[in-house]
Biotite code that builds the C-alpha atoms (Angstrom):
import biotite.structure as struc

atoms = struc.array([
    struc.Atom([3.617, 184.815, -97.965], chain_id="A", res_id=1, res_name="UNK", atom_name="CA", element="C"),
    struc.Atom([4.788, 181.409, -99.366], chain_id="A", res_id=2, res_name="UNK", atom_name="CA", element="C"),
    struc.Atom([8.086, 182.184, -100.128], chain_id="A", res_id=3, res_name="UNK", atom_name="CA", element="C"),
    struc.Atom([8.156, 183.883, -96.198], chain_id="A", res_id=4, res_name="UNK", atom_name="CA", element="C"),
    struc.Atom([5.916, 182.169, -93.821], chain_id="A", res_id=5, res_name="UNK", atom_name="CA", element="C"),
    struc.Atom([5.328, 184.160, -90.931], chain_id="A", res_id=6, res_name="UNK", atom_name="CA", element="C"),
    struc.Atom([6.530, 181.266, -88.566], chain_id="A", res_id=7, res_name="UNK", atom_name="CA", element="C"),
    struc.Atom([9.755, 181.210, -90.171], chain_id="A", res_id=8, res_name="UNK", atom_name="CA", element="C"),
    struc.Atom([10.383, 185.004, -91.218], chain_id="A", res_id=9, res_name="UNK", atom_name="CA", element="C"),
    struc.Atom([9.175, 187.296, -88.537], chain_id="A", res_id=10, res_name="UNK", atom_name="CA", element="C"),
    struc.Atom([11.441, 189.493, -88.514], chain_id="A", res_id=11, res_name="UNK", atom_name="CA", element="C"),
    struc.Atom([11.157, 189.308, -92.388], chain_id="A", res_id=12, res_name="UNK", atom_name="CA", element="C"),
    struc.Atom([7.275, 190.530, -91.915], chain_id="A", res_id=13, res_name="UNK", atom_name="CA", element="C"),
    struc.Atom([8.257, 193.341, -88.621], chain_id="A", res_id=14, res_name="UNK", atom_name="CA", element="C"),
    struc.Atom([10.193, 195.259, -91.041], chain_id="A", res_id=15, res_name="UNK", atom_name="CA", element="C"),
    struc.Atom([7.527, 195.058, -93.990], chain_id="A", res_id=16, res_name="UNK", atom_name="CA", element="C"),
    struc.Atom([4.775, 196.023, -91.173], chain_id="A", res_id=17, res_name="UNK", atom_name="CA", element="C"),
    struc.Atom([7.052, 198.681, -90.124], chain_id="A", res_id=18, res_name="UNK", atom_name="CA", element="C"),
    struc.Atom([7.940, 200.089, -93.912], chain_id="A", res_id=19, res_name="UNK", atom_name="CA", element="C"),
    struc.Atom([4.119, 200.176, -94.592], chain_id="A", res_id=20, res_name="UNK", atom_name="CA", element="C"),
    struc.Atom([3.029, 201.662, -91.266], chain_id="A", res_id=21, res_name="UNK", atom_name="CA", element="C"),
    struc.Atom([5.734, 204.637, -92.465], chain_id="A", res_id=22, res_name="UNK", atom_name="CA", element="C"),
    struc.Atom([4.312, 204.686, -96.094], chain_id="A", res_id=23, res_name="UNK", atom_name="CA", element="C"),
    struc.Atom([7.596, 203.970, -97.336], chain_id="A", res_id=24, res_name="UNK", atom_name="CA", element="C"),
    struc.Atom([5.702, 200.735, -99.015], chain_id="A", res_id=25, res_name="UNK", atom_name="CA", element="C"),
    struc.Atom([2.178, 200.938, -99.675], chain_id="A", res_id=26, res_name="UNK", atom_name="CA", element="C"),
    struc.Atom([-0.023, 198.341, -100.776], chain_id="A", res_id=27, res_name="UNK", atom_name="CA", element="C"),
    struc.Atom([-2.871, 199.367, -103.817], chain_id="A", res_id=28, res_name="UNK", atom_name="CA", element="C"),
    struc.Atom([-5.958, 198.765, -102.780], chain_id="A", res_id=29, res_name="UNK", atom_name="CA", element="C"),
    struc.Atom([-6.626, 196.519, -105.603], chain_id="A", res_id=30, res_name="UNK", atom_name="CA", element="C"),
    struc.Atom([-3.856, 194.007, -104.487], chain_id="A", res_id=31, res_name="UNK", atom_name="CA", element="C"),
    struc.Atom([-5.488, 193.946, -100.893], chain_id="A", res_id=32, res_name="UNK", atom_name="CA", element="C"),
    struc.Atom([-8.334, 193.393, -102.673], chain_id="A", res_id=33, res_name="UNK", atom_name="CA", element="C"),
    struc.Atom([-7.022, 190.355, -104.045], chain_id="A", res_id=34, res_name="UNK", atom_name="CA", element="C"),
    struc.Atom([-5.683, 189.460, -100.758], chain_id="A", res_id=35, res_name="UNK", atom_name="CA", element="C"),
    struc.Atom([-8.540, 189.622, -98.708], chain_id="A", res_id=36, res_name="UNK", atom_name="CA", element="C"),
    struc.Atom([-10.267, 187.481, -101.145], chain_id="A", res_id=37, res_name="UNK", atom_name="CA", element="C"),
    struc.Atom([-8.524, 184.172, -99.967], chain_id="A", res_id=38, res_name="UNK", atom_name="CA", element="C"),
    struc.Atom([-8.320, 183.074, -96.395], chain_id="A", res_id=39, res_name="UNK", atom_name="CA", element="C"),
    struc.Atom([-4.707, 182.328, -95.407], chain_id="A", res_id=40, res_name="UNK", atom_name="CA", element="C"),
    struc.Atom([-1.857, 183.688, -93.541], chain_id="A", res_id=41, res_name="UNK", atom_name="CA", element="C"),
    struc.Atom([-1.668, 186.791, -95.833], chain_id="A", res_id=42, res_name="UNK", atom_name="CA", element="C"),
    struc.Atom([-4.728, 187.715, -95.355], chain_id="A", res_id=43, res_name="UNK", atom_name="CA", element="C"),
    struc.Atom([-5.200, 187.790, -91.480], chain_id="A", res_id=44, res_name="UNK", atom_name="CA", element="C"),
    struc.Atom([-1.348, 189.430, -91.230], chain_id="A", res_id=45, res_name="UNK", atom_name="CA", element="C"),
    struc.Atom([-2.765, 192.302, -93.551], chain_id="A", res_id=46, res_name="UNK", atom_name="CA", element="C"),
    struc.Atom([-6.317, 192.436, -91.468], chain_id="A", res_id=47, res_name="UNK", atom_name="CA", element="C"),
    struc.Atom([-3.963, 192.480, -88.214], chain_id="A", res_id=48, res_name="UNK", atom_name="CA", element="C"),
    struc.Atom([-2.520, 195.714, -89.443], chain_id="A", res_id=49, res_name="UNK", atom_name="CA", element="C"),
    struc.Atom([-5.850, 197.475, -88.443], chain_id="A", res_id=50, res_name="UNK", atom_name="CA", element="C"),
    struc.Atom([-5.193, 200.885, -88.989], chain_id="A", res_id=51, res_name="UNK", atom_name="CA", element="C"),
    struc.Atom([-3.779, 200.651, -92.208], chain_id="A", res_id=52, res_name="UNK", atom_name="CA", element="C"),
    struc.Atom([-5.523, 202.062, -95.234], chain_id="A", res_id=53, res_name="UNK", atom_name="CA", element="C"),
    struc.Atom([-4.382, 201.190, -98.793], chain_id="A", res_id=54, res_name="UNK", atom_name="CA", element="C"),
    struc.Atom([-3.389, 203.260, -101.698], chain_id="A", res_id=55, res_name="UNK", atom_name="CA", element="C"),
    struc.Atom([-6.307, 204.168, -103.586], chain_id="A", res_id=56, res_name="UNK", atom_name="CA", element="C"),
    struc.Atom([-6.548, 204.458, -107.436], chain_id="A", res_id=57, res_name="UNK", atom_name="CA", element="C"),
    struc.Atom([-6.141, 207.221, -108.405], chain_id="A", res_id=58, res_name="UNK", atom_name="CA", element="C"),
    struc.Atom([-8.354, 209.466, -110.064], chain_id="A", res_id=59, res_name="UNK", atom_name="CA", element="C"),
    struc.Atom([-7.226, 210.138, -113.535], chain_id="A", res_id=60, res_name="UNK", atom_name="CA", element="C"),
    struc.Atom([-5.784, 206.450, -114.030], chain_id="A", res_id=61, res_name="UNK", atom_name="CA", element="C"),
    struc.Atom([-7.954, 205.435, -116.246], chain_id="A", res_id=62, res_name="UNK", atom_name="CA", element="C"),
    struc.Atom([-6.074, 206.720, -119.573], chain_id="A", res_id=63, res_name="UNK", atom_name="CA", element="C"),
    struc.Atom([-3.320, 205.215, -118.818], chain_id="A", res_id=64, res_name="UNK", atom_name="CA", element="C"),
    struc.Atom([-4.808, 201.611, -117.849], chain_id="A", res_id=65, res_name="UNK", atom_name="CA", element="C"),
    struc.Atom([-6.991, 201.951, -121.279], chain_id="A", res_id=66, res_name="UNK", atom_name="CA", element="C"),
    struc.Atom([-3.172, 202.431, -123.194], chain_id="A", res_id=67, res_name="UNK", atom_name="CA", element="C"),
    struc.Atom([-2.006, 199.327, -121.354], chain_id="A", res_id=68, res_name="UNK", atom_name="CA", element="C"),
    struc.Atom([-5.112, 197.322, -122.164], chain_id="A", res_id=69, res_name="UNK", atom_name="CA", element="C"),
    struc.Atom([-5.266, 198.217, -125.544], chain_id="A", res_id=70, res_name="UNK", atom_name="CA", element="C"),
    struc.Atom([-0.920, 197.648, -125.440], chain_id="A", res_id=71, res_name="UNK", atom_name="CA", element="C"),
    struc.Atom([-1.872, 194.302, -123.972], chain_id="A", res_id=72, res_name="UNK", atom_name="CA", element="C"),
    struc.Atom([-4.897, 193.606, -126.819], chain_id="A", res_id=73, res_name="UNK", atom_name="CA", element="C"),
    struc.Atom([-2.299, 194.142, -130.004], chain_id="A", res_id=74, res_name="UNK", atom_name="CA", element="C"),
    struc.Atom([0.650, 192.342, -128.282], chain_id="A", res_id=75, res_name="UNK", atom_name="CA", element="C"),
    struc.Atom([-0.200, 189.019, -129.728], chain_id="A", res_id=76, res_name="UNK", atom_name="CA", element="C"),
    struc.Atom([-1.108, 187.114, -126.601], chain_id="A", res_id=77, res_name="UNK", atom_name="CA", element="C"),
    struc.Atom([-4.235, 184.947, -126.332], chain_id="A", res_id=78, res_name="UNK", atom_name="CA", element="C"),
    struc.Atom([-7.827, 186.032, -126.160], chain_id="A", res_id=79, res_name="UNK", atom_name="CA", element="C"),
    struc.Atom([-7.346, 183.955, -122.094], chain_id="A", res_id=80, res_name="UNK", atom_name="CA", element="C"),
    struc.Atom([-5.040, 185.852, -121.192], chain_id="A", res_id=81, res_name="UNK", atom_name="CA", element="C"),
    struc.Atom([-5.914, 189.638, -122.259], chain_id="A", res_id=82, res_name="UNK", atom_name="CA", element="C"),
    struc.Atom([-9.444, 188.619, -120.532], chain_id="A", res_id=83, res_name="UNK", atom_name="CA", element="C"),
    struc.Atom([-7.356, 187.484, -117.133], chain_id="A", res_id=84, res_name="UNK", atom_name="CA", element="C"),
    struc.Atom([-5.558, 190.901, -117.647], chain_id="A", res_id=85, res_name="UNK", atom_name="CA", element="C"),
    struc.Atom([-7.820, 193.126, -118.028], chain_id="A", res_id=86, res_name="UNK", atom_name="CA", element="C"),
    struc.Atom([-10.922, 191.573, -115.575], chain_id="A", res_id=87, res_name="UNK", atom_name="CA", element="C"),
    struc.Atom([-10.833, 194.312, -113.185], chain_id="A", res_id=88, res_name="UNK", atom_name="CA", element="C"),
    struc.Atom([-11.085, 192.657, -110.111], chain_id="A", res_id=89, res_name="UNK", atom_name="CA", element="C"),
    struc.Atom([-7.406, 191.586, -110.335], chain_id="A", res_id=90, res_name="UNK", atom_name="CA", element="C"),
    struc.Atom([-5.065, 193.784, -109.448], chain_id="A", res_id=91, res_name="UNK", atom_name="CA", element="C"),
    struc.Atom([-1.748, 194.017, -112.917], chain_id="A", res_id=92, res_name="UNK", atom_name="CA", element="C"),
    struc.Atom([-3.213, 196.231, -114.897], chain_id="A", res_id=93, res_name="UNK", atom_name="CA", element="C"),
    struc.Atom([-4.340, 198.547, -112.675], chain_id="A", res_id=94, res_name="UNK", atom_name="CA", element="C"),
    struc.Atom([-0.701, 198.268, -110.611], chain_id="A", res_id=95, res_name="UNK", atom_name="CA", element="C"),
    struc.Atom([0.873, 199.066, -113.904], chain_id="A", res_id=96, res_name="UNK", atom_name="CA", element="C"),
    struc.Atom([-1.409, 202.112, -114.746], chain_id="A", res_id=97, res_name="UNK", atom_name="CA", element="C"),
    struc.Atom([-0.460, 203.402, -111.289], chain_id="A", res_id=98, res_name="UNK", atom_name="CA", element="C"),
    struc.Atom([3.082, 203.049, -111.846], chain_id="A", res_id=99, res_name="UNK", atom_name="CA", element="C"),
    struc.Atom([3.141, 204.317, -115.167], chain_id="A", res_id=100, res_name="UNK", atom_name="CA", element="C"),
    struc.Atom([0.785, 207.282, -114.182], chain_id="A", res_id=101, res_name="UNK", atom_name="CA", element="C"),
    struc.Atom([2.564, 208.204, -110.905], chain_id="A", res_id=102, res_name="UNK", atom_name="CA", element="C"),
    struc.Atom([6.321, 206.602, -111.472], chain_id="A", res_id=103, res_name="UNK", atom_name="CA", element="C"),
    struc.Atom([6.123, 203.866, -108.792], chain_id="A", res_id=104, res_name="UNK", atom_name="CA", element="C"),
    struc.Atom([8.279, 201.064, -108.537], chain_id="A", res_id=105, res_name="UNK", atom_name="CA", element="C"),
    struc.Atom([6.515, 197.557, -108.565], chain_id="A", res_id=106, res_name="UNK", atom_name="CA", element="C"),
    struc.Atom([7.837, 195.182, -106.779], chain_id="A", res_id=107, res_name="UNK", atom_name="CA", element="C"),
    struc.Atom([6.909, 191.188, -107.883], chain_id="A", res_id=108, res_name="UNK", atom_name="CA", element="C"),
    struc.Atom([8.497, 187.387, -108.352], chain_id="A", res_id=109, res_name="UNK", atom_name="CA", element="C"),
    struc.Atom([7.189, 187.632, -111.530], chain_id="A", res_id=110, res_name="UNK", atom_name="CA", element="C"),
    struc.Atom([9.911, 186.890, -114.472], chain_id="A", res_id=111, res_name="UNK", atom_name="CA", element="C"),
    struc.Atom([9.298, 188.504, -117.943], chain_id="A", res_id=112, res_name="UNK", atom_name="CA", element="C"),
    struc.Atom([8.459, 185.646, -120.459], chain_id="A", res_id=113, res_name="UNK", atom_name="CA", element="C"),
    struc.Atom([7.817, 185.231, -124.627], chain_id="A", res_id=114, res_name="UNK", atom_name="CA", element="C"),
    struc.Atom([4.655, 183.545, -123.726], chain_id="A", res_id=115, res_name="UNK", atom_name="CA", element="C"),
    struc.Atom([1.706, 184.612, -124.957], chain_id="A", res_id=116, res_name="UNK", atom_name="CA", element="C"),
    struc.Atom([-0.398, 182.776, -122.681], chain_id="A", res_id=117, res_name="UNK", atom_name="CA", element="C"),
    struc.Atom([-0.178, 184.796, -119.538], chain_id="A", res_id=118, res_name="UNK", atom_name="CA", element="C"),
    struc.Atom([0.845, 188.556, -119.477], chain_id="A", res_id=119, res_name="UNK", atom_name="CA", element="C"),
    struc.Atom([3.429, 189.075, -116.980], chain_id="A", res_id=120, res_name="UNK", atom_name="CA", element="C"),
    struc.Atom([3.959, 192.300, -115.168], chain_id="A", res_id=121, res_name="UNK", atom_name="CA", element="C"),
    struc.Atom([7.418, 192.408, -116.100], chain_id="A", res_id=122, res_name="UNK", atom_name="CA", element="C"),
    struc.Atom([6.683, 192.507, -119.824], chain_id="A", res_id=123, res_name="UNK", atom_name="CA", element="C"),
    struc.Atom([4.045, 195.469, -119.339], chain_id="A", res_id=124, res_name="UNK", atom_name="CA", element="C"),
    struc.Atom([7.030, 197.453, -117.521], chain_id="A", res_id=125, res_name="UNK", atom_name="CA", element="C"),
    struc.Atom([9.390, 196.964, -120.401], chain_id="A", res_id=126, res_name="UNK", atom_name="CA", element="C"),
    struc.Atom([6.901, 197.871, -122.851], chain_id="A", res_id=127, res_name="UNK", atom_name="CA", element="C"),
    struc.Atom([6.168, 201.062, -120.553], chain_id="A", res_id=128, res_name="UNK", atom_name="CA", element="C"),
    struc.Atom([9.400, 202.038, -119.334], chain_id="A", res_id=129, res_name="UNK", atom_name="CA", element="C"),
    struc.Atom([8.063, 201.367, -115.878], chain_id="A", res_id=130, res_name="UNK", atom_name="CA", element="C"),
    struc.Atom([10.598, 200.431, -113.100], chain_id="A", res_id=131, res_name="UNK", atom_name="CA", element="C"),
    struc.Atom([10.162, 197.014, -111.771], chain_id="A", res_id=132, res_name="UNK", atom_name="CA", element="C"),
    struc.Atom([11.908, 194.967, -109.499], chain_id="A", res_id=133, res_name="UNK", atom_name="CA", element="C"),
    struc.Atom([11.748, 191.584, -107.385], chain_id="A", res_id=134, res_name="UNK", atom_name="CA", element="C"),
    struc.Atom([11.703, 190.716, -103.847], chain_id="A", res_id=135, res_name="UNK", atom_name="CA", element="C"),
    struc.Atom([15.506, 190.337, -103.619], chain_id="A", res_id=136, res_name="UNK", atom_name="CA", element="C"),
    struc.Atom([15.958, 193.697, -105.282], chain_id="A", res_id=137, res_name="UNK", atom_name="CA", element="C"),
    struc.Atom([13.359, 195.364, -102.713], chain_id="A", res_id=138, res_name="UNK", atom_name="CA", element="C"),
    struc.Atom([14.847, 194.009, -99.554], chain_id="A", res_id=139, res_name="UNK", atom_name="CA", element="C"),
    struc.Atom([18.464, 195.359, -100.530], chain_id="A", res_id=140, res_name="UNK", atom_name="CA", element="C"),
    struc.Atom([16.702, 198.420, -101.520], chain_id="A", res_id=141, res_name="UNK", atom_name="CA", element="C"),
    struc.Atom([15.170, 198.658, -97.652], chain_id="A", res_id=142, res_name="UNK", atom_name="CA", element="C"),
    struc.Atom([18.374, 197.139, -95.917], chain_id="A", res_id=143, res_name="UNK", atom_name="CA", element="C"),
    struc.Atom([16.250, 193.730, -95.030], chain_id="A", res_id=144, res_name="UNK", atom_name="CA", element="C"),
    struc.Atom([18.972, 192.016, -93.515], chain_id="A", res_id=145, res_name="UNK", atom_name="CA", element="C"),
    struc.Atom([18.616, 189.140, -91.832], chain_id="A", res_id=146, res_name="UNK", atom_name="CA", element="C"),
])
């Protein structure tokens, strides 16, 4: 919502609105989970979209997001950042084991790094063969012209 303030980008948020109201973009319930947690202009545009019910995990994820943990354990980043990771209140791991599980497409600004302090989405769909893409990428993909 930074990088697209509602004020400045409506149009920008009436075709994401429409794309998700047509489940041709849907939202895991663990990210709205996230979202819902802070109160800002994310947060009350997803709450105005009152009908809309998020993608739930499904039900045999769980091997999957185990591989990627344990992936994420023996990849040589830092006791921080495999707890961030795997805390299951936030929503990459569990994104990724959907992905991987179901063969989504994320879509996130995150950049693959050699860092071992934070594990980047990115890195996890390299290492999974899971397709990934950013926000530039998406809105070509769904003829976001503006």
């Amino acid at each position: 919502m930074k990088a697209y303030p509602l004020d400045l980008f409506p149009s920008f948020w009436d075709k994401m609105e429409s794309h998700i109201v047509n489940k041709d973009v849907v939202i895991h319930e663990t990210v709205l989970d996230e979202i819902r947690r802070k109160d800002d202009a994310l947060k009350k545009w997803f709450d105005s979209l009152k009908s809309y019910k998020p993608m739930k995990t499904s039900k045999n994820i769980l091997p999957d997001y185990l591989e990627i943990i344990d992936w994420a354990k023996n990849a040589g980043y830092t006791k921080e950042a495999i707890a961030e990771f795997e805390n299951q209140s936030r929503a990459d791991a569990w994104l990724c084991a959907e992905a991987k599980l179901n063969n989504y497409v994320l879509v996130t600004n995150e950049v693959s790094s050699n860092s071992k302090n934070k594990i980047k989405i990115p890195n996890v769909c390299d290492q999974f063969n899971i397709d990934c893409i950013d926000n530039f990428e998406f809105m070509r993909n769904f003829n976001f012209i503006f």
